[in-house]
C-alpha positions as MATLAB code, in Angstrom:
seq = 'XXXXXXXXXXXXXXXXXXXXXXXXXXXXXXXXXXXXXXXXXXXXXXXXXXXXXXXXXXXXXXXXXXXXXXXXXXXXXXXXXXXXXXXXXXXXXXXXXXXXXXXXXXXXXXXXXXXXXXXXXXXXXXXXXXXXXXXXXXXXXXXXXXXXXXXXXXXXXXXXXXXXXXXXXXXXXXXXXXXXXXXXXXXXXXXXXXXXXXXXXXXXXXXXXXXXXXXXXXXXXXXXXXXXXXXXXXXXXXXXXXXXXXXXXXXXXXXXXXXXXXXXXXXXXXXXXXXXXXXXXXXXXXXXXXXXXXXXXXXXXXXXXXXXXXXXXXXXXXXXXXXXXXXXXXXXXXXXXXXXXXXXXXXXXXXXXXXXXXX';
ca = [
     102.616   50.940  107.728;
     105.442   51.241  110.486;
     106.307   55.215  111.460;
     109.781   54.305  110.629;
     109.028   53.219  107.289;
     110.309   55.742  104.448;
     108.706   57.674  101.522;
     111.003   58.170   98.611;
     109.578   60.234   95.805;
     111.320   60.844   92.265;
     109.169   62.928   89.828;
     110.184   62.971   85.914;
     108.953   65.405   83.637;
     108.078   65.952   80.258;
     108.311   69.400   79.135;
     107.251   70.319   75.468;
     108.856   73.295   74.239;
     108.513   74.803   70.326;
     110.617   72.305   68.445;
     112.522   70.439   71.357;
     111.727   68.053   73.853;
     113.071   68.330   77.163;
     113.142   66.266   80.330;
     113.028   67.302   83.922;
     113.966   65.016   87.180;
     113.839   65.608   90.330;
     113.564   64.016   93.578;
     112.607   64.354   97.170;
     112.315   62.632  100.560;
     108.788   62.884  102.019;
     110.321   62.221  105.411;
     108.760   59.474  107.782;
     105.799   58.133  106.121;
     102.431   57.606  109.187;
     100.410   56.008  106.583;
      99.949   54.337  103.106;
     101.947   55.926  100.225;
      98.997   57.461   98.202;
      99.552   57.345   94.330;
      98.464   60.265   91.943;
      95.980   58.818   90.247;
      93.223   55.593   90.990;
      93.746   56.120   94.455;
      96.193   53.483   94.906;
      97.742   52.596   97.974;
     100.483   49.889   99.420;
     102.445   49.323  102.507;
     105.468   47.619  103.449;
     106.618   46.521  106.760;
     109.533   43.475  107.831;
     108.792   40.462  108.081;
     108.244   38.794  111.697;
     110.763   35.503  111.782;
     113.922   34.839  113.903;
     115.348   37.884  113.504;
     112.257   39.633  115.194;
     108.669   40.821  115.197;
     107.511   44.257  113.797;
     110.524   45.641  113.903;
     111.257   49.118  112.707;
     113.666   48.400  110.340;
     116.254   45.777  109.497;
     119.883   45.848  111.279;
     122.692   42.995  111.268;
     125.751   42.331  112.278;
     127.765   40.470  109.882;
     131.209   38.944  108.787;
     132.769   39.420  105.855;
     132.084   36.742  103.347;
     128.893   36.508  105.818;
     125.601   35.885  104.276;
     121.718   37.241  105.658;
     118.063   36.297  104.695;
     115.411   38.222  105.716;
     111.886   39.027  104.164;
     109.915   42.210  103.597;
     105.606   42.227  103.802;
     104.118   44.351  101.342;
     100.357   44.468  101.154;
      98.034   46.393   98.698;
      95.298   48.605  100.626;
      94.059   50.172   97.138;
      90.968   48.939   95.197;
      93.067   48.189   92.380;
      96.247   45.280   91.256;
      99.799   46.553   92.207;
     102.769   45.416   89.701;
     105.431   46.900   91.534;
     109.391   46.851   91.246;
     111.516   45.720   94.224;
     115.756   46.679   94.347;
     117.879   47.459   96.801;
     119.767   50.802   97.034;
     122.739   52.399   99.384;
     121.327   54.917  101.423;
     122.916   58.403  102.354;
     122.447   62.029  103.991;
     120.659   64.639  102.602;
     121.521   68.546  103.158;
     117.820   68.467  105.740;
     119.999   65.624  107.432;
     117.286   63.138  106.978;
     118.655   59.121  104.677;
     117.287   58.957  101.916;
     118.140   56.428   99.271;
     120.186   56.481   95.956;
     117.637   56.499   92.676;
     117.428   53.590   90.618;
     119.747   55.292   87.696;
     122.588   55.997   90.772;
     124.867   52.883   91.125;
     125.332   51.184   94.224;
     128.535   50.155   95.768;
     127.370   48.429   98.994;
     124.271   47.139  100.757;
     122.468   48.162   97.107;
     125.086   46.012   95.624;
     124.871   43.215   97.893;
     121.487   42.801   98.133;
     119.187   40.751   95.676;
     115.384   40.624   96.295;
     113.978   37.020   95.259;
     112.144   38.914   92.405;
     112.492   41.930   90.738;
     108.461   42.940   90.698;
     105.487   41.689   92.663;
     102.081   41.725   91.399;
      99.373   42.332   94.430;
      95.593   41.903   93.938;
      93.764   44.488   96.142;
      93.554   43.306  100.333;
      96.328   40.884   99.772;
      99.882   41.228  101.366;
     102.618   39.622   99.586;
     106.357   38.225  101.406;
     109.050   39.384   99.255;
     112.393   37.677  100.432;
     116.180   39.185   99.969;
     119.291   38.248  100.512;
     122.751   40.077  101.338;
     125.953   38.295  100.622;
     128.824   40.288  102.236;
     131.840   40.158  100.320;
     134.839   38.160  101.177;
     137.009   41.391  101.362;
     134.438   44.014  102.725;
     135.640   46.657  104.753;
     134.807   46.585  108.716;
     132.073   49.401  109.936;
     129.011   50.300  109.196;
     126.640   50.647  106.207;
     123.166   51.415  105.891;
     120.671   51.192  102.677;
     117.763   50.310  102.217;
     115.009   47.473  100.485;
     112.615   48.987   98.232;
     108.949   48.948   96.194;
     108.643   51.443   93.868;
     105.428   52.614   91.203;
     105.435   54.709   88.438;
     102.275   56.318   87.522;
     101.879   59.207   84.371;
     100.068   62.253   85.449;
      98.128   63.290   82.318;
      97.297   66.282   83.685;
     100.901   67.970   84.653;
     102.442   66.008   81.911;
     104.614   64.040   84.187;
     106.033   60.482   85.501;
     105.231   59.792   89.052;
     107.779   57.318   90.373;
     106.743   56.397   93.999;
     108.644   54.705   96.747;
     108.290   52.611   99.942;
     111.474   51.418  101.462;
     113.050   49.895  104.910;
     116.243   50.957  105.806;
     119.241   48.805  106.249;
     121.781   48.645  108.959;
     124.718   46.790  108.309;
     127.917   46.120  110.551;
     130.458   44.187  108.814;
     132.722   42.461  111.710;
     136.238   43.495  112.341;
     137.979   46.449  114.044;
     135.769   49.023  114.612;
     137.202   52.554  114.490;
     134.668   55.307  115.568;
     135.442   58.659  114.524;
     134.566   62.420  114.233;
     136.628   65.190  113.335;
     135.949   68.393  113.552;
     137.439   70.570  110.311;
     137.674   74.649  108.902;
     136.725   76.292  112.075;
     136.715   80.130  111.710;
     134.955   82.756  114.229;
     133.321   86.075  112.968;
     132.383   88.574  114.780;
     129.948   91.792  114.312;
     129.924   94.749  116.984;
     127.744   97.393  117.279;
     128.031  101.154  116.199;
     128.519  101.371  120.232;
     131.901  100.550  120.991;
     131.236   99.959  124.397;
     128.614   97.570  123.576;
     128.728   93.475  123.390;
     128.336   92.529  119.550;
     126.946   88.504  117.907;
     130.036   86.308  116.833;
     129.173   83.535  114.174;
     131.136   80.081  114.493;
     131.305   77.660  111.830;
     133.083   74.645  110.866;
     132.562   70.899  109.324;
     132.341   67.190  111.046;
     133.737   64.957  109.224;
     133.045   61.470  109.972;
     136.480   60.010  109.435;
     136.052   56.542  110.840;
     134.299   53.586  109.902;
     130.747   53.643  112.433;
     128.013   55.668  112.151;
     128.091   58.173  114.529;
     125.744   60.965  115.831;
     127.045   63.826  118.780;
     126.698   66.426  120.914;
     127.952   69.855  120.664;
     129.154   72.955  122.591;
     130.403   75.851  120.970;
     132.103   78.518  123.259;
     134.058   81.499  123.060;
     136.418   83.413  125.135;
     138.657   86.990  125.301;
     142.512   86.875  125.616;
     143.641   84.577  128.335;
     140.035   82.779  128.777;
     138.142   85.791  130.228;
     135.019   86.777  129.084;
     133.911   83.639  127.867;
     130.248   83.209  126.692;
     128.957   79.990  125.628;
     126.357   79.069  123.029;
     123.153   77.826  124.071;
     120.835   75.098  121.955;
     123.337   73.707  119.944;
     121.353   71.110  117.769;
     122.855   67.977  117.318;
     123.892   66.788  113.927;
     122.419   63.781  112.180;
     124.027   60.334  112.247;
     126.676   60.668  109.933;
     127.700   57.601  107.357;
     131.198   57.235  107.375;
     132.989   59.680  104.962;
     130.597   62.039  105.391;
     130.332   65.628  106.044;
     128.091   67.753  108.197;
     128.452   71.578  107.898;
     127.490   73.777  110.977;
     127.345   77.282  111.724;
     126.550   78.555  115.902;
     125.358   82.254  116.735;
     127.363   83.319  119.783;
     125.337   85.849  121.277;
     126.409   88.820  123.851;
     130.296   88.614  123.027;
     132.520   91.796  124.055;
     134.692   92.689  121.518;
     137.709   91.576  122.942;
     140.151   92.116  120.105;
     141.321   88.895  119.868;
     138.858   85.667  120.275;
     139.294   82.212  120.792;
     136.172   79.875  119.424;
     136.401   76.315  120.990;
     134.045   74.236  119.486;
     133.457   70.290  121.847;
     132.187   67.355  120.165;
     131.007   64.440  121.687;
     130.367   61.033  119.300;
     127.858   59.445  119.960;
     127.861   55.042  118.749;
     124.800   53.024  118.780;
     125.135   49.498  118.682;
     122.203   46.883  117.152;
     120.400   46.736  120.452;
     120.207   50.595  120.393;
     121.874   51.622  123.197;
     124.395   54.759  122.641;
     127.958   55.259  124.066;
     129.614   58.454  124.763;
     133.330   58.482  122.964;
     136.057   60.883  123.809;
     135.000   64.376  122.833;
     137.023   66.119  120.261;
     137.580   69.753  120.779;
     139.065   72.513  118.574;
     139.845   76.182  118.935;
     140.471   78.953  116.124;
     141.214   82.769  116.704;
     139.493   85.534  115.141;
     139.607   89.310  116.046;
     136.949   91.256  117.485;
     137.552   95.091  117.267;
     135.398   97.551  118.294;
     135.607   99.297  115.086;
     134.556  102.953  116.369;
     136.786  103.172  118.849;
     139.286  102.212  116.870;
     138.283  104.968  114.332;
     138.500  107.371  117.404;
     141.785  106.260  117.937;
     142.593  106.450  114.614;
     141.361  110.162  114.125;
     143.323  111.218  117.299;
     145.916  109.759  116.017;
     145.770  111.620  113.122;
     145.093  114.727  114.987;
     148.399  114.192  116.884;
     150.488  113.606  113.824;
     149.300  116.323  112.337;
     149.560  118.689  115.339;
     153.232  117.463  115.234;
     153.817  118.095  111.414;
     152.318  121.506  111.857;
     154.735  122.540  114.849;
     157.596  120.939  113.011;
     157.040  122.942  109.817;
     156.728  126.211  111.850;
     159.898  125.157  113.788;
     161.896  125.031  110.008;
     159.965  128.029  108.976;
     161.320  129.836  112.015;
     164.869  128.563  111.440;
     164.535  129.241  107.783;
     163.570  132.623  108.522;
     166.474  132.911  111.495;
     169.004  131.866  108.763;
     168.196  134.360  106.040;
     168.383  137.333  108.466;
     171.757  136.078  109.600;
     172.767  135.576  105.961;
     171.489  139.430  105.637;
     173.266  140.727  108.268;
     177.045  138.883  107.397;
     176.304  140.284  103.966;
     175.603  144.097  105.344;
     178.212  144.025  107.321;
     180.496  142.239  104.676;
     180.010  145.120  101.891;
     180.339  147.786  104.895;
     183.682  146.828  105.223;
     184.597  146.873  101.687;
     183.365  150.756  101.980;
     185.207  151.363  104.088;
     188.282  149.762  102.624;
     188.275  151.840   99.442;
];
């Protein structure tokens, strides 16, 4: 089987429990398949590859470029390397991106809107004696009204096999993904979205701290699109800037979706107030797969950046001060007080003198 080629695998479970019976599903990509897709039990093994015909010889996968209303035909090979008969199901499913940033494909149960929708294998099963290879042929019929851009699925086998021992369903899957660009006006697009900048210092004040930047690409257009990525950031007026090094590219992103990233700035002076600038680059590939370089997007957020025991320093001597001030104040009314009441005294003395004197 081709490198390319993809394992999908969905486990369900059967878990008995006192009185109730419960049911457990979950699934997981197995990543880029080098070999045969090995099933649980009777040693059973199949591969799938594309079909050689005008579109191509062993190619890794199938892309087209299409109209709307446009129609393809294509073929997939699947061949049974076990010592046993395969019966296995073929469908087609619309792919997407996991959280590992790796396509996987929707599950059977998961409706399809797109190339899963508009794809049809000739049959729904194929039954494989052991050393034979079987063509499976499917069509996509493009809607009249499709949106232009890009979609990508996938054509798949699939086998379900019970595991008596673990009490489980084994449901595995081969697939080849899908490219599909619908014809029209093509409108590449990345955004970048919520960028924020934290930063932690050190108990030194007068030492550089780590700043954190995050934020979201959005694929807002209607390509697939990959990019590059520089994350920088800078002290009041642009000085002190540092930039981040190694920042890993994000996986090609369908359009409407999301990729969420987060950068370690290291050696950043706490400058009080930062500026993050974050650069994006998009990145389309076309069906031959060469890549173009679109115009880079590039946002900046503030964030502050305090060396917090300095400014505690500051803070207690400014405390210090006040106080100091309060203190002398108080005396300084104390003192007049005081000066008052012996003034009061001595008007009053002298006061009742005179009336002594009087009578």
């Amino acid at each position: 089987m081709h490198a390319s080629v993809t394992r999908w695998k969905t486990r369900t479970a059967t878990l008995l429990r006192t009185t109730a019976l419960a049911l457990l599903a979950t699934s997981a990509v197995a990543g880029l398949a080098a070999g045969p897709a090995l099933a649980a039990e009777g040693d059973v093994a199949w591969t799938v590859r594309t079909a050689s015909n005008s579109y191509g010889a062993a190619r890794s996968s199938y892309s087209y470029n299409v109209n709307p209303g446009g129609v393809v035909e294509d073929a997939m090979v699947v061949a049974n390397r076990g010592p046993v008969p395969l019966n296995l199901s073929v469908y087609a499913a619309d792919g997407f991106t996991t959280g590992a940033g790796q396509l996987d494909l929707l599950t059977r149960d998961k409706k399809s809107v797109a190339i899963g929708a508009w794809s049809h294998a000739g049959t729904g099963s194929v039954a494989i004696q052991p050393g034979k290879t079987a063509q499976v042929p499917f069509k996509i019929s493009v809607p009249d009204n499709a949106t232009p851009g890009d979609y990508v699925g996938g054509i798949l086998t699939s086998l379900t096999q019970a595991d008596q021992a673990e009490g489980i369903n084994v449901d595995r899957r081969l697939g080849i993904r899908i490219k599909l660009r619908v014809g029209g006006e093509l409108k590449p697009s990345l955004a970048i979205e919520d960028l924020h900048v934290k930063y932690a210092g050190t108990v030194n004040p007068f030492s550089k701290g780590d700043a954190t930047v995050t934020y979201k690409i959005h694929n807002t257009g209607n390509a697939a699109l990959s990019g590059q990525q520089a994350v920088s950031i800078s002290g009041p007026f642009g000085s002190l800037r540092v930039k981040a090094g190694g920042v890993a590219a994000p996986p090609e992103l369908l359009p409407g979706e999301s990729w969420n990233v987060s950068v370690p700035v290291h050696g950043m002076a706490p400058a009080v107030r930062l500026a993050a600038t974050a650069t994006l680059t998009p990145l389309l590939t076309d069906a031959s797969g060469s890549t173009t370089s679109l115009k880079p997007v590039q946002v900046t957020a503030h964030g502050w950046a305090l060396p917090w025991m300095l400014v505690l320093v500051l803070v207690v001597l400014i405390a210090v001060l006040v106080g100091a001030l309060l203190y002398r104040r108080r005396n300084r009314v104390r003192r007049t007080e005081r000066e008052d009441a012996r003034v009061r005294d001595a008007v009053e003395q002298a006061l009742r003198g005179q009336e002594a004197q009087t009578s």
